[in-house]
VOPAGU-2260 file (C-alpha; in pm, 1 decimal, decimal comma):
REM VOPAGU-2260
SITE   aa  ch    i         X         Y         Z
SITE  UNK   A    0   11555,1   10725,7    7697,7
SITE  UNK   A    1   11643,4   10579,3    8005,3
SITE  UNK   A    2   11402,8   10343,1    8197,6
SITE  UNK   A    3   11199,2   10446,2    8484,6
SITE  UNK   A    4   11111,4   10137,7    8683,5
SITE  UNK   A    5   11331,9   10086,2    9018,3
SITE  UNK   A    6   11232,7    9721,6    9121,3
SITE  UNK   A    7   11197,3    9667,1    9514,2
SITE  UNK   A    8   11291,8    9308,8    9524,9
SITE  UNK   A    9   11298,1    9101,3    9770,6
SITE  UNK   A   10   11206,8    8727,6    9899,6
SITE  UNK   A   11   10894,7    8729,4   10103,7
SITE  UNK   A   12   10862,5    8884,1   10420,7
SITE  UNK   A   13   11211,3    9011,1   10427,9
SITE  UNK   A   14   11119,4    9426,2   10464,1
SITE  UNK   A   15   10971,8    9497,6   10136,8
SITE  UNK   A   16   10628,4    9650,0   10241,8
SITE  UNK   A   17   10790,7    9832,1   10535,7
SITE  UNK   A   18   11049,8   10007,3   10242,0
SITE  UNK   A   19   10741,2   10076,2   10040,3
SITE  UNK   A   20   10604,5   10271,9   10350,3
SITE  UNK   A   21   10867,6   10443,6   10405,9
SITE  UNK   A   22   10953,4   10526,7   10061,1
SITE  UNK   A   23   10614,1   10637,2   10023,6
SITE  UNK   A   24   10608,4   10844,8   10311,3
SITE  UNK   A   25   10906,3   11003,8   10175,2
SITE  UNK   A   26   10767,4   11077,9    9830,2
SITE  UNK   A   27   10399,7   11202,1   10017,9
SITE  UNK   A   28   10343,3   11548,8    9936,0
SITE  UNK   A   29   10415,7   11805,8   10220,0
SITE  UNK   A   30   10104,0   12002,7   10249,4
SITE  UNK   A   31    9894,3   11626,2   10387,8
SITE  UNK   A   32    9764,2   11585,2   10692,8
SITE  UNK   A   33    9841,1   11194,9   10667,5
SITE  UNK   A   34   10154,8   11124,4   10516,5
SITE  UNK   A   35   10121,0   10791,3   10471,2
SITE  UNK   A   36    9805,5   10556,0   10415,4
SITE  UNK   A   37    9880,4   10123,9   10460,5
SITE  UNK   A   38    9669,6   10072,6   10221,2
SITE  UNK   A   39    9794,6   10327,1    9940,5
SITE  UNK   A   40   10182,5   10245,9    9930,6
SITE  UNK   A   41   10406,2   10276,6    9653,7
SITE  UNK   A   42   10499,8   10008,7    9414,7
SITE  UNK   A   43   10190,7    9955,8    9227,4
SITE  UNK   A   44   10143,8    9769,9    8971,3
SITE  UNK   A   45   10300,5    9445,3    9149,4
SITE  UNK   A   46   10515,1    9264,8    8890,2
SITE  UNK   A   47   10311,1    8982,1    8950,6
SITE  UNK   A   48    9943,8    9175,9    8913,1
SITE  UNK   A   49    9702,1    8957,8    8685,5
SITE  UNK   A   50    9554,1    9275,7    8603,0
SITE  UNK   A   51    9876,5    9444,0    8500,5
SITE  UNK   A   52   10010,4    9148,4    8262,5
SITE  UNK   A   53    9632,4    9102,0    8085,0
SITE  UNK   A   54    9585,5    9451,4    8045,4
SITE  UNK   A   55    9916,5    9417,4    7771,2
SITE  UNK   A   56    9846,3    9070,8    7662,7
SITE  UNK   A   57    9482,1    9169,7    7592,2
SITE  UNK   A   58    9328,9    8813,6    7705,9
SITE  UNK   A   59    9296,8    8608,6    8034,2
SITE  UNK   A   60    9672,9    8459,8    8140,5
SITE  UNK   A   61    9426,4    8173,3    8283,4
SITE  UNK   A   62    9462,1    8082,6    7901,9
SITE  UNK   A   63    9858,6    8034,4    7904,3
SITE  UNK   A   64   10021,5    7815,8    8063,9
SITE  UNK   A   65   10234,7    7912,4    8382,9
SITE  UNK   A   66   10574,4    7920,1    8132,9
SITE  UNK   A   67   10437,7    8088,1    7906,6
SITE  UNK   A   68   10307,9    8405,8    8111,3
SITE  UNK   A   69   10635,8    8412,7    8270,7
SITE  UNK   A   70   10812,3    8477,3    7911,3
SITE  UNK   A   71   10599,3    8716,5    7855,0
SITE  UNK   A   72   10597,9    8896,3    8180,5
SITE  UNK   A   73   10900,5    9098,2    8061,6
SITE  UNK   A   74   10758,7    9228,9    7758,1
SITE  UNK   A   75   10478,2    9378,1    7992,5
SITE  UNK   A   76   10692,5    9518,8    8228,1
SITE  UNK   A   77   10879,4    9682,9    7912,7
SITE  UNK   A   78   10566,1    9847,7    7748,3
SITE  UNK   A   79   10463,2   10000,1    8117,2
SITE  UNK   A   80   10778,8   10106,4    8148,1
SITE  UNK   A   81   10766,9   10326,5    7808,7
SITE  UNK   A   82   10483,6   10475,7    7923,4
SITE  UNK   A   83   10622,5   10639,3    8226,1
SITE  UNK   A   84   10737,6   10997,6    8264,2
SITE  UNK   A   85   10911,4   10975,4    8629,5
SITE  UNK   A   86   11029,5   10720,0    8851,3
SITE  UNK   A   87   10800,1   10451,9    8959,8
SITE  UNK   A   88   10865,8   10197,0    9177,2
SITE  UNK   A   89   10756,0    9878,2    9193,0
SITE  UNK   A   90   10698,3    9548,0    9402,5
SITE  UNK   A   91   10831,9    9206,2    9335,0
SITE  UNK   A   92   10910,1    8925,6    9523,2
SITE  UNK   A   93   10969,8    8677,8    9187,8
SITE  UNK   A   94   11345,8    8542,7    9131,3
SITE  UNK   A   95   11510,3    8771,5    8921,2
SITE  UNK   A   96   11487,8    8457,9    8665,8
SITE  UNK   A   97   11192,6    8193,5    8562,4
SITE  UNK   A   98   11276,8    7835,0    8758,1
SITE  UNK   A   99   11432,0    7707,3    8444,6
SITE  UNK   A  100   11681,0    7975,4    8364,1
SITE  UNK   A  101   11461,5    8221,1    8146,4
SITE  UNK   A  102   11455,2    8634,8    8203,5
SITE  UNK   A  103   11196,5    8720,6    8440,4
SITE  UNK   A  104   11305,4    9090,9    8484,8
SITE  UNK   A  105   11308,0    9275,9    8132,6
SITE  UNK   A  106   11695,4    9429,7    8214,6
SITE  UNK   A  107   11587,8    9702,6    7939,2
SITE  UNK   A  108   11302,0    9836,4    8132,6
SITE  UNK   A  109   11467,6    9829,3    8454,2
SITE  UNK   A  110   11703,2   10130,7    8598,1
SITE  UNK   A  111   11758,1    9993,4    8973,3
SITE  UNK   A  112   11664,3    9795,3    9198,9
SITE  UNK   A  113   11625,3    9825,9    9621,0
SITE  UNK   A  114   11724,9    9452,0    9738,1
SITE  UNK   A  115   11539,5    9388,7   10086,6
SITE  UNK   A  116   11707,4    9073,5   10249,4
SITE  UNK   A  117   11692,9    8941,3   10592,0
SITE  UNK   A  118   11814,1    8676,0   10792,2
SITE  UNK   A  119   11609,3    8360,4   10685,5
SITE  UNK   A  120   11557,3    8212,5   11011,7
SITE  UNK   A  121   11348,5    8541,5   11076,1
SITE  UNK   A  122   11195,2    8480,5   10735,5
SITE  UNK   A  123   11076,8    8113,1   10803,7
SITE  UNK   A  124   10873,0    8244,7   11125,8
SITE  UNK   A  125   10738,6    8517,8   10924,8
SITE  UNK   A  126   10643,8    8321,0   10634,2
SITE  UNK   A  127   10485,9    8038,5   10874,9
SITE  UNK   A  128   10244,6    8307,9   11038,6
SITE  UNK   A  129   10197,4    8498,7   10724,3
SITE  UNK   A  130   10032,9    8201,2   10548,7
SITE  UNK   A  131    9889,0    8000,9   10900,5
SITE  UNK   A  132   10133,2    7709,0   10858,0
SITE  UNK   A  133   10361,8    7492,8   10976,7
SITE  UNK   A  134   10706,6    7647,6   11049,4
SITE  UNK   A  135   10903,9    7319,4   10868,7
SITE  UNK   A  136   10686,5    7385,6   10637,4
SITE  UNK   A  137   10828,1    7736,2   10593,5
SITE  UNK   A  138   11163,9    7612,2   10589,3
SITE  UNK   A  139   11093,7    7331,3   10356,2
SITE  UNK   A  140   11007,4    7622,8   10132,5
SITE  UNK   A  141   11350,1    7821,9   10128,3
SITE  UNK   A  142   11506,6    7529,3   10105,0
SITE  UNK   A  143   11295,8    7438,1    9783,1
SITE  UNK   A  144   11485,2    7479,7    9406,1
SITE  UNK   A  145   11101,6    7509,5    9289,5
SITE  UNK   A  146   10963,8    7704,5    9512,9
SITE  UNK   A  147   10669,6    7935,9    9405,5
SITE  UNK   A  148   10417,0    8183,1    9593,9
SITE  UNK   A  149   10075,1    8131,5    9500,7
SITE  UNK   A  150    9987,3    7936,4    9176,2
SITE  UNK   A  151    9830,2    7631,5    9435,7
SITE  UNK   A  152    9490,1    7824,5    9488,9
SITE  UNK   A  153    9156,3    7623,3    9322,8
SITE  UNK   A  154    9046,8    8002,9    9231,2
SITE  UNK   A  155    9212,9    8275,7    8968,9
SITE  UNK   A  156    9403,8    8515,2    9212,1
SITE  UNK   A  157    9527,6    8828,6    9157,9
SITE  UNK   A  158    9850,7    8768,5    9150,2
SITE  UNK   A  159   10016,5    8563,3    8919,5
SITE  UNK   A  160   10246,2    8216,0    9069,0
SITE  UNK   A  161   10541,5    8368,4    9119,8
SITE  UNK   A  162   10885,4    8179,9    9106,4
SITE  UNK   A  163   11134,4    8191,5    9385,9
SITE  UNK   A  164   11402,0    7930,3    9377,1
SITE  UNK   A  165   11532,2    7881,6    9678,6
SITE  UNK   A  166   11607,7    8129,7   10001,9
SITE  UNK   A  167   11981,7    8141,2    9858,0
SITE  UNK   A  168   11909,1    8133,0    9489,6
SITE  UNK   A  169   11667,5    8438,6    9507,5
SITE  UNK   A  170   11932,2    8690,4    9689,9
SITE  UNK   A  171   12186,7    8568,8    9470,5
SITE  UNK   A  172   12029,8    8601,5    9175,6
SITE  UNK   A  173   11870,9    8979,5    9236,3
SITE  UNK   A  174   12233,3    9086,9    9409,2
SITE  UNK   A  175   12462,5    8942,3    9129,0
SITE  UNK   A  176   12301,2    9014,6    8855,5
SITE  UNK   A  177   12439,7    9303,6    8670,8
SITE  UNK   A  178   12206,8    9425,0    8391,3
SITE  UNK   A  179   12119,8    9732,8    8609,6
SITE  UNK   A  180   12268,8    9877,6    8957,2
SITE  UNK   A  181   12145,8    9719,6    9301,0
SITE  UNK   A  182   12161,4    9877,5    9650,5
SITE  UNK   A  183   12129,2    9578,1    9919,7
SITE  UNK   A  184   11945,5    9657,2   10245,9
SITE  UNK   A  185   11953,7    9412,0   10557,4
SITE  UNK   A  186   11609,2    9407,6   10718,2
SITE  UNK   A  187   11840,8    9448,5   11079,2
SITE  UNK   A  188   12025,5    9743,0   10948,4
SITE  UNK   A  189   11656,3    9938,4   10895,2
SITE  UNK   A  190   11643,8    9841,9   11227,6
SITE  UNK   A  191   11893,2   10009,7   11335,7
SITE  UNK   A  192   11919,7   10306,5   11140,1
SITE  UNK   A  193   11609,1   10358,5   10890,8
SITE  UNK   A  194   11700,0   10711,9   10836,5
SITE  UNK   A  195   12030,9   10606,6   10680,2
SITE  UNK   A  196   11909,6   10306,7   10507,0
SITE  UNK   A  197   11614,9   10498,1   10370,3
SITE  UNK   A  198   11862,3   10723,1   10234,1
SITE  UNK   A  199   12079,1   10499,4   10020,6
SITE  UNK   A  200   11752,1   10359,2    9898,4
SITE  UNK   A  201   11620,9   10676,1    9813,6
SITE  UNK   A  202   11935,5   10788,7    9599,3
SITE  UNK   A  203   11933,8   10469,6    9382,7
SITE  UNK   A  204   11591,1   10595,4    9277,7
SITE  UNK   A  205   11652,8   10902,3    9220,2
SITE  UNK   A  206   11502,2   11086,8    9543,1
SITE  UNK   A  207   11743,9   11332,3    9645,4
SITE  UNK   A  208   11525,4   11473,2   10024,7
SITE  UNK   A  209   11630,3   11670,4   10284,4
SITE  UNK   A  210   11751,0   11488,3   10626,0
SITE  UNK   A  211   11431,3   11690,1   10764,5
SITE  UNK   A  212   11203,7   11513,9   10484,2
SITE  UNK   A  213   11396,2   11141,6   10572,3
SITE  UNK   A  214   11354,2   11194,9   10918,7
SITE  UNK   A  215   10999,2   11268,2   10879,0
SITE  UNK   A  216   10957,4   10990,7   10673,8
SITE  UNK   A  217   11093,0   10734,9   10916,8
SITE  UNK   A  218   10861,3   10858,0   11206,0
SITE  UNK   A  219   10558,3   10824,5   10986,0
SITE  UNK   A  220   10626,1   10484,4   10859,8
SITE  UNK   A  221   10754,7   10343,1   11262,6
SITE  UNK   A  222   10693,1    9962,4   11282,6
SITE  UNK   A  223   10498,6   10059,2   11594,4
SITE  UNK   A  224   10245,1   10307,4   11397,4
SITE  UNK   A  225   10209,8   10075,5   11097,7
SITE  UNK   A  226   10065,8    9823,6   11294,4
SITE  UNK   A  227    9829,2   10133,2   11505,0
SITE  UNK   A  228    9692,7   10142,2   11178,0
SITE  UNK   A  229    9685,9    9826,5   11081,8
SITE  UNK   A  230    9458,6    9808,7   11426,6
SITE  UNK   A  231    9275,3   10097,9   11316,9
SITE  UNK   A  232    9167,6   10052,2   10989,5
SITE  UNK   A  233    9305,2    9725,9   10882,4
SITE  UNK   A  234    9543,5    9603,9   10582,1
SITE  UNK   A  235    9410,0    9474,3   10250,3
SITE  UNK   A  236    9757,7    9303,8   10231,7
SITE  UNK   A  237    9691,3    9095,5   10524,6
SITE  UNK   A  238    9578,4    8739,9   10417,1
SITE  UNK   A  239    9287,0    8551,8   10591,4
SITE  UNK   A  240    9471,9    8330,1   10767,5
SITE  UNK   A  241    9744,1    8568,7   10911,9
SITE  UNK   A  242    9651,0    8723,9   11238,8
SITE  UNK   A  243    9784,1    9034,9   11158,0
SITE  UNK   A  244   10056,5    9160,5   10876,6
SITE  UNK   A  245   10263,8    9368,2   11093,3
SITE  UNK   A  246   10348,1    9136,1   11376,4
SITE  UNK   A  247   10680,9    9158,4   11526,9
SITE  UNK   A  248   10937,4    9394,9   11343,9
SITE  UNK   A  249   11198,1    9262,7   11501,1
SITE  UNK   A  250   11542,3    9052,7   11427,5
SITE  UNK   A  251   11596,8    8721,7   11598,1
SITE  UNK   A  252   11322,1    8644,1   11706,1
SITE  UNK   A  253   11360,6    8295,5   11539,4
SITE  UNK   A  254   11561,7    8249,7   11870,0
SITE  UNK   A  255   11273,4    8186,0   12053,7
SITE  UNK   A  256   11007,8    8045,4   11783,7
SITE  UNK   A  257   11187,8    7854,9   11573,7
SITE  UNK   A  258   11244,6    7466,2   11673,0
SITE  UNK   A  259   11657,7    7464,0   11712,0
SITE  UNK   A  260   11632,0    7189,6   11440,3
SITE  UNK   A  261   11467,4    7355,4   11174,0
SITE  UNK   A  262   11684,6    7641,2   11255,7
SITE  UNK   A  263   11962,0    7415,5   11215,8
SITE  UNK   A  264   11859,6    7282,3   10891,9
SITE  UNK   A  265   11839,1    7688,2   10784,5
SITE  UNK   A  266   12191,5    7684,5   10843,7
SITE  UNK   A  267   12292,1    7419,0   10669,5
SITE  UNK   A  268   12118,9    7480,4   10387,4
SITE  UNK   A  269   12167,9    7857,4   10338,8
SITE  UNK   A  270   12500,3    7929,9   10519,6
SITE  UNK   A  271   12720,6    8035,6   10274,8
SITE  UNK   A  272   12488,8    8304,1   10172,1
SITE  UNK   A  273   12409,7    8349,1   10540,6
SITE  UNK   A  274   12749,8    8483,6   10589,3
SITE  UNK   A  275   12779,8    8697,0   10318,4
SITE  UNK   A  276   12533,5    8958,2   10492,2
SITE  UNK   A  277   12694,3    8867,8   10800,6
SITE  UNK   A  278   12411,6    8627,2   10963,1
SITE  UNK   A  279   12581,4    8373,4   11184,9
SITE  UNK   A  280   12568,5    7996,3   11214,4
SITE  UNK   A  281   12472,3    7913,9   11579,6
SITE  UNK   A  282   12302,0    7577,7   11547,9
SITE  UNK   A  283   12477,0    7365,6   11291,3
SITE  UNK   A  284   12609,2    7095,9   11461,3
SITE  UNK   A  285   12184,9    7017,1   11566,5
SITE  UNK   A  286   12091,6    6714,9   11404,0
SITE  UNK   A  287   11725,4    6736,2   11265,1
């Protein structure tokens, strides 16, 4: 039997929860009213839920350390996995492997995966006003072989630390892997066309719609009407020290709040990948 879970993977704040909107708004059923509700997106359980990995462990992950829930992560993900009857799709933002090399992604329980990636000049700004900090801060982060989101918090979270790697090593990683097929989507190209990137997404997992039923999807899920209703009724995504989740939408605007030398130092360290989804170098002879 073939697997079920389609993984949508992706560093953080590169597009993921604005595919999960529209991928849920594609998958809403016809009849609603409301075809898609912030706070009830697809992608549930999060690979990194705490509640998702005890509820197959059977005791607290508090009482493991970090390593070892990570090598056991994969042998959760596998046993949800049997349990499924359709497609599910699911959130993660964790390198595709553990910091020292490990499997982090059970490649048995996995039948695709959506790749979100965006230019990570964009992504330091987001990250900086996502968590309320400094933006070389941020960029000290991509740039960071052992980087991690969450893990740092005095209080048991629910999510569990989840490894990155660096900016580079994550895209790599999820894009070259080949233990299951991967359709990569630039952040800018939903920008341009999130009818047509929606689609390609949608065929990988296995949701063959309409153009009417894409089309519809993209107008409900508009960057501009996710954050209406982020206004309106709020986002329990949105962390207490961001202003607001959905804040911009839009691509380079690191042009204009991003310091041209940690911009620079973006570049250098991430240029090589950079150009392989066709982001250009503009500051790398700035000295930082």
């Amino acid at each position: 039997m073939s697997p079920s879970t389609v993984w949508l993977a992706s560093y953080p704040k590169s597009g993921n929860t604005w595919m999960r909107a529209l991928l849920g708004a594609l998958m809403a059923r016809e009849e609603t009213d409301d075809p898609l509700d912030i706070n009830d997106l697809r992608g549930e359980p999060f690979a990194a839920s705490r509640h998702h990995v005890e509820r197959y462990l059977g005791f607290p992950a508090s009482d493991l350390a970090p390593a070892e829930v990570d090598a056991l992560r994969p042998a959760c993900d596998a046993e949800l996995d049997r349990s499924l009857s359709e497609t599910r799709l699911r959130k993660i933002h964790d390198a595709v492997q553990t910091l020292d090399g490990q499997p982090l992604v059970s490649s048995d329980s996995a039948r695709a995966a959506i790749y979100l990636v965006r230019d990570p000049r964009d992504v330091a700004v987001s990250l900086a006003h996502f968590f309320g900090r400094p933006m070389r801060l941020a960029v000290k982060l991509l740039g960071n072989p052992a980087g991690t989101l969450g893990g740092r918090s005095p209080t048991i979270g629910r999510q569990l630390p989840q490894p990155l790697g660096t900016w580079s090593e994550h895209v790599l990683g999820w894009v070259r892997q080949d233990a299951f097929p991967v359709v990569v989507v630039r952040y800018e190209d939903l920008l341009v066309d999130a009818g047509r990137e929606l689609t390609r997404a949608a065929a990988l997992a296995g949701l063959h719609a309409s153009p009417e039923r894409i089309a519809a999807a993209v107008e409900a899920a508009r960057f501009e009407k996710l954050q209406r209703r982020e206004d309106d009724v709020g986002f329990a995504e949105r962390p207490t020290r961001a202003t607001r989740f959905f804040r911009r939408g839009e691509a380079g605007a690191w042009r204009d709040e991003l310091p041209r030398t940690l911009a620079a130092k973006v570049e250098r360290d991430h240029g090589d990948v950079m150009a392989m989804f066709r982001y250009e170098r503009e500051l790398t002879g700035v000295s930082a």
